[in-house]
C-alpha positions in Angstrom: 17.4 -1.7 -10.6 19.1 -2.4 -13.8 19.9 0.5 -15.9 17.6 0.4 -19.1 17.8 2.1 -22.4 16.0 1.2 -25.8 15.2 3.5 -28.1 12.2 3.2 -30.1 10.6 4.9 -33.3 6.7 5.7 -32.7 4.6 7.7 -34.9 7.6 8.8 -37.0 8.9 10.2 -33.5 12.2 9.1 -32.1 11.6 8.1 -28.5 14.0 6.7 -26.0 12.7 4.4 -23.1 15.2 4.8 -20.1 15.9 4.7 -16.6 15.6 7.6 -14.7 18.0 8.7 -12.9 18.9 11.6 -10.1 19.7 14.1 -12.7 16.3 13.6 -13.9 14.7 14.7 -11.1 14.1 18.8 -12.0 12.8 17.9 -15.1 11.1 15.5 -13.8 9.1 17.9 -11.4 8.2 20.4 -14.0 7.1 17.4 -16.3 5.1 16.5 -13.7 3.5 19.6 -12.4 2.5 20.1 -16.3 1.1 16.4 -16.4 -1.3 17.1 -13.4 -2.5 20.5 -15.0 -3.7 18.5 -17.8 -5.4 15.4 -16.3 -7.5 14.8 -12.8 -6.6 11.0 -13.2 -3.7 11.4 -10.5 -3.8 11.7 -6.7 -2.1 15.0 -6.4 -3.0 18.8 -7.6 -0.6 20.7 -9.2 0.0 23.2 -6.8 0.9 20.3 -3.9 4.7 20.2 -5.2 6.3 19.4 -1.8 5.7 15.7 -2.1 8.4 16.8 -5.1 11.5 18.2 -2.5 13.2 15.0 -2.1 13.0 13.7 -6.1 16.8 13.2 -6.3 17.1 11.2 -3.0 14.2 9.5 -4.2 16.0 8.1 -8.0 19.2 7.4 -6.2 17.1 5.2 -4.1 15.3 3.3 -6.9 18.7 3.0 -8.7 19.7 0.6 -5.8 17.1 -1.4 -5.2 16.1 -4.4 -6.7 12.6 -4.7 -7.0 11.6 -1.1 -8.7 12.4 0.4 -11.6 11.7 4.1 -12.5 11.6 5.1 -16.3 11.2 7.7 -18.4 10.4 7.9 -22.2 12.5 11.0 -23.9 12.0 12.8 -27.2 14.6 15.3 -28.1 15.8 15.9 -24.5 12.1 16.4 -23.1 9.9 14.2 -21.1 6.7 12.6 -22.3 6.0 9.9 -20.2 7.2 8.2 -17.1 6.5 5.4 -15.3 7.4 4.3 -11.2 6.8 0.7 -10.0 7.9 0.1 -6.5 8.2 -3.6 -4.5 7.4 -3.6 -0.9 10.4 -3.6 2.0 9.6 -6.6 3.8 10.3 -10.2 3.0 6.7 -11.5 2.8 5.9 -8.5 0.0 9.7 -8.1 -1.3 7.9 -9.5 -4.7 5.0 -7.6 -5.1 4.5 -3.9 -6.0 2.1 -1.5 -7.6 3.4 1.2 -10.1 2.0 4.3 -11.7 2.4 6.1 -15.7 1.4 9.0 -16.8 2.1 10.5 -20.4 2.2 14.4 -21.6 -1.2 15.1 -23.1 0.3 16.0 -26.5 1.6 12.6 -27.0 -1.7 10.4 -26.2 -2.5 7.7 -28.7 1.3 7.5 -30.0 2.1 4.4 -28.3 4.1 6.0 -25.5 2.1 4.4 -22.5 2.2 0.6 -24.5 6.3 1.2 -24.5 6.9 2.0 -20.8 4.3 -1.2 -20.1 6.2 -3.3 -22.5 9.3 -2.0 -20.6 7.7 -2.3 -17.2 6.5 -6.0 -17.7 9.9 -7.3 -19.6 11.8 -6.0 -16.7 9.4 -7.6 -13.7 9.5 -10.7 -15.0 13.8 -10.9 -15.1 13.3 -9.5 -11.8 11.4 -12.6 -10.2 8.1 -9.8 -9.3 5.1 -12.6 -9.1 2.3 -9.5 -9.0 2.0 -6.3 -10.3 -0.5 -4.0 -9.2 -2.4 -0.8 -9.8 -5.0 1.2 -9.7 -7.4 3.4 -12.0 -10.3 5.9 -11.9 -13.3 3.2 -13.2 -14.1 6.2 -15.9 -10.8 6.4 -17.4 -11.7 3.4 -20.3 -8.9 4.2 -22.5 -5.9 3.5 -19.6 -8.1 0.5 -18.3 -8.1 -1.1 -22.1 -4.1 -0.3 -22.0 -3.7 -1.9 -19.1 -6.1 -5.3 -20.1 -4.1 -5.8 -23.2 -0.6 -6.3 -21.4 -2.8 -9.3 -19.5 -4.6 -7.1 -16.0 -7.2 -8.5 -14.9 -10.1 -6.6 -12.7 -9.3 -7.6 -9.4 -11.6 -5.0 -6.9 -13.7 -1.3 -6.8 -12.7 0.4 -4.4 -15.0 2.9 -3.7 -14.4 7.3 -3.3 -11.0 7.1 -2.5 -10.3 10.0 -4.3 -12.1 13.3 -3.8 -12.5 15.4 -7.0 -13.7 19.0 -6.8 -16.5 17.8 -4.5 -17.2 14.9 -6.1 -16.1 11.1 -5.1 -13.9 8.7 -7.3 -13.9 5.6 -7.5 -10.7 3.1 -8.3 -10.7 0.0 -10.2 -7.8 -2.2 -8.8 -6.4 -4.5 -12.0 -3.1 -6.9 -11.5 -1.2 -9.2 -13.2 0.5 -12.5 -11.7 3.6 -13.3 -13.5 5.9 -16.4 -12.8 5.0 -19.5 -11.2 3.4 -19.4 -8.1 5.4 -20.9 -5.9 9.0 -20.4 -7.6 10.9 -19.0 -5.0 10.7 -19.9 -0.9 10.6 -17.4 1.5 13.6 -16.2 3.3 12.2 -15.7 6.6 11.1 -19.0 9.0 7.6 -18.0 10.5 7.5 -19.2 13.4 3.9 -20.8 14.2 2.5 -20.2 10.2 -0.4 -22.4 11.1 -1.5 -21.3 14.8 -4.0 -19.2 13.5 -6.1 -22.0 12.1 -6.0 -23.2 16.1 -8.5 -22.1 19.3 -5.9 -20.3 21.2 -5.9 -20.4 24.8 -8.0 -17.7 26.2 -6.7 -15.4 29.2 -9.4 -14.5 31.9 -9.6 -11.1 31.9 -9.1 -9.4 35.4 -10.5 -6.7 34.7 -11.5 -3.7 32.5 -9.5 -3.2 29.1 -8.8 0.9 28.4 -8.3 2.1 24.8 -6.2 4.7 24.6 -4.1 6.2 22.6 -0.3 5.3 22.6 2.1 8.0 23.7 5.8 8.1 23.0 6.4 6.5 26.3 4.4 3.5 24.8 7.5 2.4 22.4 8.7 -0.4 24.0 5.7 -1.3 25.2 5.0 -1.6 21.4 8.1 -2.8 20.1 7.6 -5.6 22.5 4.3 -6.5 21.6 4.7 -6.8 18.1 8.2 -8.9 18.8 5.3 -11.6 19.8 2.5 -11.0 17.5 5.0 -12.1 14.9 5.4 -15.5 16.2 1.3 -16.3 16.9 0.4 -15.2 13.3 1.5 -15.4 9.4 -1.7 -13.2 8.1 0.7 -9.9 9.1 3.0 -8.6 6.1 5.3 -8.1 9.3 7.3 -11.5 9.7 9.9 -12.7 12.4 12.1 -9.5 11.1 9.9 -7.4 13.2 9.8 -4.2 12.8 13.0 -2.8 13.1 12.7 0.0 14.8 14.7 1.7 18.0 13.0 2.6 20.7 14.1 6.3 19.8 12.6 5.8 16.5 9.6 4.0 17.3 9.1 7.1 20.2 9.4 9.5 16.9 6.4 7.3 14.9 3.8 7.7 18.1 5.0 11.3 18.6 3.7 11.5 14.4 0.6 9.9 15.0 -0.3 12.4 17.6 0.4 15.4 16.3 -1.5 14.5 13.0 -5.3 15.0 13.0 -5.5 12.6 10.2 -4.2 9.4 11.9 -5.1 7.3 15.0 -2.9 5.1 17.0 -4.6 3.4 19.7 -3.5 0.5 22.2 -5.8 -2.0 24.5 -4.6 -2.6 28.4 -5.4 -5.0 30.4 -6.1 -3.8 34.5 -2.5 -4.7 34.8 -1.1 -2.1 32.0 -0.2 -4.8 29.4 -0.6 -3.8 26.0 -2.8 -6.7 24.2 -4.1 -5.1 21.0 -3.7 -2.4 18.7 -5.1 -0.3 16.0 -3.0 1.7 13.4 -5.6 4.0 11.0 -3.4 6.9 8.6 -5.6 9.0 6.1 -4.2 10.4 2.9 -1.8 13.3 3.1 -3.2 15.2 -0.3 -6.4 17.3 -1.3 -7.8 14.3 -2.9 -7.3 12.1 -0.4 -7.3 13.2 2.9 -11.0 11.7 3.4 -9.6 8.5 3.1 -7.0 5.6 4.6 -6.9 2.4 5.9 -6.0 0.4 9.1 -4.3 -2.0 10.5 -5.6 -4.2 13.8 -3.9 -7.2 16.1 -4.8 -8.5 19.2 -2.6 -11.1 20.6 -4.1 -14.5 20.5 -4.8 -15.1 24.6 -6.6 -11.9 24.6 -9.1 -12.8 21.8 -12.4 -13.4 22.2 -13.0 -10.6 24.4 -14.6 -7.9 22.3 -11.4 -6.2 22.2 -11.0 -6.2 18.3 -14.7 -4.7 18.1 -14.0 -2.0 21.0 -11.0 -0.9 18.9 -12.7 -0.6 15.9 -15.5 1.2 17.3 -13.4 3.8 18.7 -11.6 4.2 15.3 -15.2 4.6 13.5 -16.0 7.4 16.4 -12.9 8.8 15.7 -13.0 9.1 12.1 -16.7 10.8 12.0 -15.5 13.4 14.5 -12.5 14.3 11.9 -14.4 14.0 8.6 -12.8 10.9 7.5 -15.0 9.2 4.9 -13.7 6.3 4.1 -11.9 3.4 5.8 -10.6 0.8 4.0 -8.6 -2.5 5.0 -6.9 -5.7 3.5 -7.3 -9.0 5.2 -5.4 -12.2 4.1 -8.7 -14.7 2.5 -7.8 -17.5 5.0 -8.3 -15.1 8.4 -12.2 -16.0 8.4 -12.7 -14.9 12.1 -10.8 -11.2 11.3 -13.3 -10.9 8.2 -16.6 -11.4 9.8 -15.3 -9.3 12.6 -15.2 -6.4 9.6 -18.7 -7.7 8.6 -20.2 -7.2 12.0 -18.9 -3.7 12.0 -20.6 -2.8 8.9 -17.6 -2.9 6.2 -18.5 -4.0 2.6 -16.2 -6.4 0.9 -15.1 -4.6 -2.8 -12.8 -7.8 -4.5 -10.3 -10.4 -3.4 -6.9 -9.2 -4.4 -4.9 -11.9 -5.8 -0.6 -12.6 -4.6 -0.7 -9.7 -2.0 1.7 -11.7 0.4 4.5 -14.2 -0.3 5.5 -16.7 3.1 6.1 -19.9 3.2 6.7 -21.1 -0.6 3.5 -19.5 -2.1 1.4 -16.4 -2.8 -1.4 -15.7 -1.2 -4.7 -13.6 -1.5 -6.4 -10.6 0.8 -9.9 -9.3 0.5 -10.3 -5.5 0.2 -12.5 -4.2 1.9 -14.2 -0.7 3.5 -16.6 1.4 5.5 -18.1 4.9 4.1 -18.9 7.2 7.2 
């Protein structure tokens, strides 16, 4: 992240648009904490500071990376606004990101939100970002217009993800492409990019399949799996990289999922104990959205058209009625037909098509959102 300062004059108010930076981050706490007390338009309560304990780790590591950019806007030493946009990790989303801004209530209508935008959108496009995402309660009007007049469009609904008080929101998801579509290739050589498209070759079963969910003891059994997924399919945001992960560390994720009521991690095995297809499902971890979280599914390509995508599912929608989880959303690249009217058989609503999600192969491509209220 390049280091950015301008300094601007709004409302007869001298206002300085900068990075932030690790010595920001008390003051950025308290500005935050006094931001939520004023506002139920975020996704956190002002009491639920521990998401706050690492703030300094966190700026140092926005200061390093390329594709994010943390800012602040200053008036005499205090806060007033910020503004966070972060890109993903992985090669296939290295150029895509979603980003957040909130101003201190006093300073509404003075132009503050328009300048960390400008700042924002100036910056992405130097930066080579082709999509910037976000999303907004569908009754806040006066961010939406902000955000329509630096060029978002209304991409999606997506329905109660936040839980107000007893009462559910729903978010408006708005983007904006920038850059030509196809201006940069992708760094990473997907194996079989087009096998998807093909009939794979279908394994006889020998048996009954058992869902169950992975254990620590499962982590190479996992690592493994997903070292071959890779290569049978380019509608993952996981490419040939993999994912990366020890067998230690990938032994401390499962250990996670199982000690939080709030997520699932489940696994399908053939009669012969080989792990064929699995489900990923992780709920919010705040007041607001703990009701709430989306999944991820695979099954490998020789072991489709066995039911085994629908028996996963169906366990996770047992699963999540049990624990009070009333929402369960998903995004699915456009072009995987056969995963989408899987979804539709299973009762999930689509709520918009998401342009540049996913970058592979020399172009952008699209997902549709979509979700299942319990």
């Amino acid at each position: 992240m390049a280091f950015l300062e301008k300094p601007i004059l709004l409302h007869r108010h001298n206002v300085v648009i900068r990075s932030a930076v690790a010595d920001d981050a008390e003051a950025l706490v308290d500005y935050f904490i006094a931001v939520t007390a004023q506002s139920d338009n975020l996704t956190f309560e002002p009491d639920e500071t521990a998401m706050f304990a690492d703030e300094a780790m966190f700026l140092e590591h926005l200061e390093t990376s390329p594709n994010a950019l943390a800012l602040v806007a200053e008036h005499e030493g205090a806060i007033v606004g910020s503004l966070t946009f972060i890109g993903g990790t992985r090669p296939k989303v290295k150029r895509i990101g979603e980003f957040g801004i909130t101003v201190e209530r006093t300073w509404w209508d003075k132009g503050i939100g328009s300048a960390l935008m400008r700042s924002l959108v100036t910056w992405a496009d130097k930066a080579q970002i082709g999509k910037i995402h976000l999303q907004v309660r569908t009754d806040n009007p006066r961010a939406i217009a902000l955000y329509r007049k630096f060029g978002f469009v209304d991409e999606a609904v997506l329905r109660h993800v936040l839980r107000i008080r007893g009462e559910y929101v729903d978010l408006l998801w708005m983007g904006l492409a920038l850059g030509d579509a196809s201006s940069e290739e992708s760094d990473v050589s997907y194996a079989n990019a087009a096998v998807s498209d093909v009939a794979p070759q279908r394994i006889a079963l020998q048996g009954p399949v058992a869902i169950r969910e992975l254990q620590p003891g499962d982590a190479q059994a996992v690592l493994d799996y997903f070292d071959q997924i890779v290569t049978e399919t380019d509608y993952l945001q996981l490419g040939t990289e993999g994912l990366q992960f020890s067998r230690t560390e990938e032994q401390a994720i499962l250990s996670q999922y199982l000690q939080d009521e709030r997520k699932l991690y489940i696994g399908a095995f053939t009669h012969e104990g080989t792990l064929v297809g699995t489900l990923s499902f992780a709920a919010g971890n705040r007041r607001r959205t703990c009701h709430a979280g989306e999944f991820s599914l695979t099954v490998l390509q020789s072991f489709q058209g066995h039911g085994i995508g629908t028996a996963l599912l169906q366990r996770l929608v047992n699963w999540a009625s049990q624990v009070g989880i009333h929402r369960i959303g998903l995004e699915v690249r456009a072009e995987n037909t056969r995963a989408i009217a899987l979804y539709e058989r299973c009762g999930f609503v689509t709520e918009g098509r998401v342009g540049r999600t996913m970058y592979s192969n020399g172009s952008f491509h699209d997902s549709i959102v979509m979700a299942l209220l319990i």
